[in-house]
C-alpha positions as CSV (number, residue, x, y, z in Angstrom):
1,X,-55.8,145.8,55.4
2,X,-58.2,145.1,52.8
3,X,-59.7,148.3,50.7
4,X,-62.8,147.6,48.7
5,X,-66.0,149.4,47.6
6,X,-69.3,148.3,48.7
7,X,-70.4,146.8,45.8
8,X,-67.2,144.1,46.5
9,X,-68.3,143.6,50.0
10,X,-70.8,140.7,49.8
11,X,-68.2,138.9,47.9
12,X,-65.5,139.8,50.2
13,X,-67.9,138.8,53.3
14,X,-68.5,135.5,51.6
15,X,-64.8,134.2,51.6
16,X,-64.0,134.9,54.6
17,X,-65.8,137.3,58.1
18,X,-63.2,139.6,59.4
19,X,-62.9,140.4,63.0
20,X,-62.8,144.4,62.2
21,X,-64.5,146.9,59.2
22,X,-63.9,150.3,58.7
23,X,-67.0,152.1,56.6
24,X,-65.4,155.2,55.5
25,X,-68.0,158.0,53.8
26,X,-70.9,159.4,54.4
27,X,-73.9,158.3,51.4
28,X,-76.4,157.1,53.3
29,X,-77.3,154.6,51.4
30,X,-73.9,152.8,50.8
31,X,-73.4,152.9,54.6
32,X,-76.7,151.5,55.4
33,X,-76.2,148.2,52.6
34,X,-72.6,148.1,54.0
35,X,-73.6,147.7,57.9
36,X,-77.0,145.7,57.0
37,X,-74.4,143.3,54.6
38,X,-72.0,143.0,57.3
39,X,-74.9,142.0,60.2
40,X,-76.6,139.3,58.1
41,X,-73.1,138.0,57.6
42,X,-72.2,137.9,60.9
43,X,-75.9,136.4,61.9
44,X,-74.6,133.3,60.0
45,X,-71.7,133.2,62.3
46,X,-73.5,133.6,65.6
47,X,-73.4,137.5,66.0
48,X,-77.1,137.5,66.9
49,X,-76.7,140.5,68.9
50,X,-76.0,144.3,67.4
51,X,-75.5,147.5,69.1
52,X,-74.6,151.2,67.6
53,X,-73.2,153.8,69.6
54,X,-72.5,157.4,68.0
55,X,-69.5,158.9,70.1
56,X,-69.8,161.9,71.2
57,X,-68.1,164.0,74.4
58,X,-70.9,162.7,76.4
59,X,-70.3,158.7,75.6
60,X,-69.4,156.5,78.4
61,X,-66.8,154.8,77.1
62,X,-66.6,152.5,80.5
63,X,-70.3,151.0,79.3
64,X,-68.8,150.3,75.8
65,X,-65.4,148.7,77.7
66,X,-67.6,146.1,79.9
67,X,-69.9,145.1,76.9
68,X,-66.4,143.7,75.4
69,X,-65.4,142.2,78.3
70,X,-68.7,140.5,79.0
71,X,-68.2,136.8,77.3
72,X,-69.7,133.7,78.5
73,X,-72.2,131.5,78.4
74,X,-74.5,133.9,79.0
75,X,-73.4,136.2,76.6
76,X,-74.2,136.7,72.9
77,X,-71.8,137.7,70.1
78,X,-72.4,140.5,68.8
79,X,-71.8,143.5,66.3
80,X,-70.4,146.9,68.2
81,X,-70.5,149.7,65.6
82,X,-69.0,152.8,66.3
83,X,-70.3,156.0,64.8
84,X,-67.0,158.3,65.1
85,X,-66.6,162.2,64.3
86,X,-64.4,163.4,61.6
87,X,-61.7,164.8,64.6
88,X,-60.5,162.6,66.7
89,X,-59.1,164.0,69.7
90,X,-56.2,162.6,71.6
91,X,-58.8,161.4,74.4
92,X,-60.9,159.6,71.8
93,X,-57.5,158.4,70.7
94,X,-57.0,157.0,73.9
95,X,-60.5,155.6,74.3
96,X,-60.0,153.7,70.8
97,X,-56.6,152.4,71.7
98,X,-57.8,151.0,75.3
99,X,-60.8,149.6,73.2
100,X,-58.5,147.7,70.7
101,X,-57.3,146.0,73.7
102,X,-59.9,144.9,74.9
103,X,-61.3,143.1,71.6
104,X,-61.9,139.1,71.2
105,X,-63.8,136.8,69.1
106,X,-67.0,137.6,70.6
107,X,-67.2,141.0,69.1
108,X,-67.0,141.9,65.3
109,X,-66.2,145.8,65.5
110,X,-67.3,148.3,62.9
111,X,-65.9,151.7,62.8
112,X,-67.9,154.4,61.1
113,X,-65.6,157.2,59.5
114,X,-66.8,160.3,57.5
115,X,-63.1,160.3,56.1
116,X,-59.5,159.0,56.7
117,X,-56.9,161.3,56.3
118,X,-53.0,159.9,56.3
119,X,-52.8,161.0,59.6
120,X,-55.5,159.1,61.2
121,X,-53.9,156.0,60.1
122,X,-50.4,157.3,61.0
123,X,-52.1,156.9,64.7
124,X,-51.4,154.4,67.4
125,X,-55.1,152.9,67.6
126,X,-55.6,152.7,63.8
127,X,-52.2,150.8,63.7
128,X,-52.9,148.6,67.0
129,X,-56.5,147.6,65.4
130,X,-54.6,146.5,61.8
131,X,-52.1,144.6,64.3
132,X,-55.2,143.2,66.0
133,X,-57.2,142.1,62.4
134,X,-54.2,142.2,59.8
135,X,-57.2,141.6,57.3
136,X,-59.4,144.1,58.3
137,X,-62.0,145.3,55.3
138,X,-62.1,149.3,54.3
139,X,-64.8,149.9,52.6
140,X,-65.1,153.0,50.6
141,X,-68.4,154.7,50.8
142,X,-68.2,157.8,49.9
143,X,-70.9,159.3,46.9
144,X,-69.5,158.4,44.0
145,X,-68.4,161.8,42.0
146,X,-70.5,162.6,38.3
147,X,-67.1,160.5,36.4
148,X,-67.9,157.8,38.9
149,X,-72.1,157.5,38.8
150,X,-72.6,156.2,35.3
151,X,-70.3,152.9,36.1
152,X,-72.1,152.9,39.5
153,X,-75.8,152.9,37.5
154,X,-74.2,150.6,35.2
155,X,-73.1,147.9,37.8
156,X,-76.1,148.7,40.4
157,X,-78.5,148.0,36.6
158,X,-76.5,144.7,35.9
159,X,-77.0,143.5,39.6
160,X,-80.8,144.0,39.2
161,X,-80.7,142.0,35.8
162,X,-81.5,145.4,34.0
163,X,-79.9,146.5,30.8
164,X,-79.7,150.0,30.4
165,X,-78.4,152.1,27.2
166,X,-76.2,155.0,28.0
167,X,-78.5,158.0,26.9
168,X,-80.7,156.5,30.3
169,X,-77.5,156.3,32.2
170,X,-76.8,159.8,31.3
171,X,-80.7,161.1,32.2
172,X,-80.3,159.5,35.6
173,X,-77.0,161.0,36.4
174,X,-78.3,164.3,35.6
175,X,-81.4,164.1,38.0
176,X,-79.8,161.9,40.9
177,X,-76.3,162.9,41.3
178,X,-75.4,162.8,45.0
179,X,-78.9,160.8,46.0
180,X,-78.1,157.2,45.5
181,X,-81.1,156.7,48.0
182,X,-83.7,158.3,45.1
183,X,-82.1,156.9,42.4
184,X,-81.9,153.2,43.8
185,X,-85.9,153.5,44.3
186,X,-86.3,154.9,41.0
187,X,-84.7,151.6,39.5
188,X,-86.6,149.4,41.7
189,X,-89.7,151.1,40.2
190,X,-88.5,150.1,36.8
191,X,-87.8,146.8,37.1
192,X,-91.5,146.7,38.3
193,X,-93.2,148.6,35.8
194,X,-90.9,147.1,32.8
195,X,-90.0,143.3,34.2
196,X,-88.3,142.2,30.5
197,X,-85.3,144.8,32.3
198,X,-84.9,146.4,29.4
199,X,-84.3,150.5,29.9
200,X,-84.0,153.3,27.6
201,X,-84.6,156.8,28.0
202,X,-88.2,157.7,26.9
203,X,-89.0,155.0,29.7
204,X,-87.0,156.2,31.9
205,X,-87.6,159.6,31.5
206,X,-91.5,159.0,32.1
207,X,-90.1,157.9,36.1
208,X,-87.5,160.1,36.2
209,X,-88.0,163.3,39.1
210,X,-84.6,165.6,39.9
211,X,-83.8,164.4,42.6
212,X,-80.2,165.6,43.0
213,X,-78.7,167.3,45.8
214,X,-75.4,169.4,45.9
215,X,-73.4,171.6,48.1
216,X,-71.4,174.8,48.2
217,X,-68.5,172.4,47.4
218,X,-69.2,170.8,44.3
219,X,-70.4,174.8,43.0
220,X,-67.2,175.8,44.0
221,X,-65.0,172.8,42.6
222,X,-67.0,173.4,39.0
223,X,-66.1,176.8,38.9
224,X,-62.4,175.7,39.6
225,X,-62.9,173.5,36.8
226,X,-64.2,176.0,34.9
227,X,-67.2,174.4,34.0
228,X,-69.7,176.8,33.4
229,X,-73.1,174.9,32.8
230,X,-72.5,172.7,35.6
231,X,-71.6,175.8,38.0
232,X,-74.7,177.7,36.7
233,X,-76.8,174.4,37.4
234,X,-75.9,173.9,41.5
235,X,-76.3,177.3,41.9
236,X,-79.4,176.9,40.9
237,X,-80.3,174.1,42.7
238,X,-78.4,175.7,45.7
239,X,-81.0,178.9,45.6
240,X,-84.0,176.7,45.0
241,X,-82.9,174.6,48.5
242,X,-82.3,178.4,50.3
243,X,-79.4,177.9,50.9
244,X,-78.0,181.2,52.8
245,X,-75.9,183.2,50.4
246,X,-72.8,183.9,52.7
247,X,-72.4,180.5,53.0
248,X,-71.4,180.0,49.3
249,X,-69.4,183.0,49.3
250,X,-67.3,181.8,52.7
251,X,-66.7,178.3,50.3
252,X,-65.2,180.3,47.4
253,X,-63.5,182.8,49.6
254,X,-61.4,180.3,50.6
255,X,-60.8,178.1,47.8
256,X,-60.0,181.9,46.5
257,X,-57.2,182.5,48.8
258,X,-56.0,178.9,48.6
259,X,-55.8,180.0,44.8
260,X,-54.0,183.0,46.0
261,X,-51.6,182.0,48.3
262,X,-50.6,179.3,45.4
263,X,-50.0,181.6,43.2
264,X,-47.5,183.7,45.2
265,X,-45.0,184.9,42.7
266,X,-41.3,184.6,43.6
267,X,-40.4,187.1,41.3
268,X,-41.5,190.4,39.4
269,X,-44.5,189.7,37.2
270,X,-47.1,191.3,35.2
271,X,-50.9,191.4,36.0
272,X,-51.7,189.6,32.8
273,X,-49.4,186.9,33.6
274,X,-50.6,183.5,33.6
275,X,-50.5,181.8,37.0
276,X,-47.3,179.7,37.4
277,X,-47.5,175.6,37.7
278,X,-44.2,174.4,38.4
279,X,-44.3,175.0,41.8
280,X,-47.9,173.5,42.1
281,X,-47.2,170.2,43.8
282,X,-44.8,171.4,46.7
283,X,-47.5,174.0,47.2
284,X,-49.9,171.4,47.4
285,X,-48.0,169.8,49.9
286,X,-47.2,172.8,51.7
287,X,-50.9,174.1,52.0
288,X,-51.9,170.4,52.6
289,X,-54.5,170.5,49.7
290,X,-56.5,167.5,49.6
291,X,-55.4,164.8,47.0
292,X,-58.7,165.1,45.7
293,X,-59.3,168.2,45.1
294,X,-55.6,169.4,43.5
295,X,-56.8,168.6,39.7
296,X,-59.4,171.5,40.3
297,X,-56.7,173.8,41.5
298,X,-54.4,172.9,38.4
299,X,-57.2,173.5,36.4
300,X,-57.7,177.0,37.9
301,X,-54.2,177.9,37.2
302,X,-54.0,176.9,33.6
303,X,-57.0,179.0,32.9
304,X,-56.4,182.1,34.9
305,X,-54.4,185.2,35.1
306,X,-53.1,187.2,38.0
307,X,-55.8,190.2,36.8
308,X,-58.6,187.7,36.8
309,X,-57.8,186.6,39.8
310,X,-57.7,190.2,41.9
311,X,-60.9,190.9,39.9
312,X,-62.9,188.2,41.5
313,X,-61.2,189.0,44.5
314,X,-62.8,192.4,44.1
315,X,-66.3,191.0,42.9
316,X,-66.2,188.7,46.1
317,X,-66.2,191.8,48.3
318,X,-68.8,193.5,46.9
319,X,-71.2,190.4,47.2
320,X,-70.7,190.1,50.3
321,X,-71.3,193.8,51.0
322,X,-74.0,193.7,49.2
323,X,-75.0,190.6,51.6
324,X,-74.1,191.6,54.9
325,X,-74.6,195.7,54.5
326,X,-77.2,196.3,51.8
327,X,-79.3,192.6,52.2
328,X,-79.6,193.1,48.5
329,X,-82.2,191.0,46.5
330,X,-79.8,190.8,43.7
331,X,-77.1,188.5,45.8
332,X,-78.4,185.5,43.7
333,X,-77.6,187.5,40.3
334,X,-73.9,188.5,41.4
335,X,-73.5,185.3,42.5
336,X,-74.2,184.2,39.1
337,X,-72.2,187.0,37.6
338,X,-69.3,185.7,39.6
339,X,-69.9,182.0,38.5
340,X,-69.6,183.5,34.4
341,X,-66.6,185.4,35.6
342,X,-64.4,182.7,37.2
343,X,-65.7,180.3,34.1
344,X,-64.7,182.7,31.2
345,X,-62.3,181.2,28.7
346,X,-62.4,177.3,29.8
347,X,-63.4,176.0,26.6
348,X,-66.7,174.0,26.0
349,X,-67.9,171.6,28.2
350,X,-67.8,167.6,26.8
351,X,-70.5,166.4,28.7
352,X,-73.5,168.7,29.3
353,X,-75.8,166.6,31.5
354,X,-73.1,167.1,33.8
């Protein structure tokens, strides 16, 4: 299998058309250049026909089977996409697998993933469709993270013959992070108003809107990071996008206990212990933390003590009291108070656009 990001793909789709793609993410955007990249492709190689099917329990896999089984001079070739769910059940196993079998040269399948966990590809009908297309493309498209965006806006600028200082970079990060889709229209819109391609950041900051969107799980990764501007900021944007209170506190309550449950001391210890780290990766592994996601955990532990961590505990509960019992206006402001709380002590921040 071949693993490249979408901005490879063109170049990977001009050496040679692969029989099999997997688009694993879920930006819009990327997904949409990746499938639209891979169809004009495949145009050139008489796929003139494309079909998408999202699976869901309802999906008649027996329409999907004949399609692949329909060749002929009467026939097209064609493009089958798949749109699958993040679980894949062992009928939907099943369903893939008979699928697999049932491929030949007149189809070119794409198979939409929101992730792919070592499991997935531990099963039968993700290792029978690498035996079927040994060079089958992954593509990675997945939002890139706020260390990732300014080399993204860097690369996306270059491609558009736009040179772009890194004050600009930094301005467009801030107000577009997680909403490729704004921020590739607000480029487009400079390269017209400004066609020598040359950006900076009063000009851009005449175009710029904020534009960004986040979720309960970025606020909840900042505060493991302990980064207290950032934290502050998607709450913010959070409140301002109603998002219902509860659901932030059901994030953290669990990234919480994760914390907790990691932190299980083997031994006598004092409240103002530190939490311990040698035992962090088997942990990891035991809890099955995401790969991703264990650098904000380590980061947790290094800056936490057992007594901080039972008083956010404590601070959790009465938020959500104060959400579920009292429907208390102030919900926002504790949730704030939490944010300062779980942040105390973390140092200063390097970057503060992020």
């Amino acid at each position: 299998m071949i693993r490249t990001y979408p901005e490879q793909l063109n170049q990977s789709l001009q050496k040679k058309l692969a029989k099999l793609y997997f688009l694993v993410g879920q930006d819009p955007l990327l997904l949409n250049e990746c499938k639209d990249a891979i169809h004009h492709n495949a145009l050139v190689h008489g796929f003139d026909e494309k079909q998408l099917i999202e699976i869901e329990n309802s999906t008649n896999w027996n329409d999907i089977f004949d399609r692949c089984q329909s060749i002929g001079l009467f026939f097209n070739k064609q493009v089958l996409t798949l749109v699958l769910p993040e679980t894949l059940n062992a009928n939907l196993q099943k369903h893939l697998l008979e699928l697999i079998s049932l491929l030949n040269d007149d189809i070119l399948l794409v198979l939409q993933l929101p992730k792919l966990a070592k499991s997935t590809e531990k099963q039968k009908w993700f290792e029978q469709a690498n035996q079927y297309e040994p060079q089958a493309v992954l593509v990675n498209c997945q939002t890139p993270s706020i260390e990732q965006l300014p080399r993204w806006i860097q690369q996306r600028a270059k491609a558009m013959s736009l040179q772009i200082d890194e004050s600009a970079i930094q301005l467009l990060c801030y107000n577009y992070e997680n909403n490729l889709l704004a921020l590739k229209q607000n480029l487009q819109l400079l390269a017209l108003l400004y066609p020598e391609g040359k950006l900076n950041y009063q000009r851009i900051q005449a175009t710029v809107e904020s534009c960004s969107v986040f979720t309960p799980f970025q606020w909840t990764d900042a505060l493991l990071e302990g980064k207290l501007n950032r934290a502050k900021r998607i709450l913010e944007e959070l409140q301002s996008e109603e998002v219902q209170p509860i659901i932030l506190l059901r994030t953290l309550q669990k990234d919480v206990l994760t914390l907790l449950e990691l932190a299980k001391p083997q031994q006598k210890f004092s409240l103002n212990s530190a939490l311990p780290v040698h035992q962090l990766r088997e942990n990891f592994d035991r809890l099955k933390v995401w790969q991703n996601r264990r650098p904000f955990f380590t980061q947790a532990f290094q800056r936490l003590t057992y007594a901080k961590l039972y008083e956010i505990i404590q601070c959790l509960a009465n938020i959500e009291r104060q959400a579920k019992q009292e429907f208390s206006s102030d919900v926002w402001q504790e949730l704030m108070n939490i944010t300062m709380l779980i942040c105390q002590h973390s140092g200063k921040e390097k970057v503060r656009l992020n």
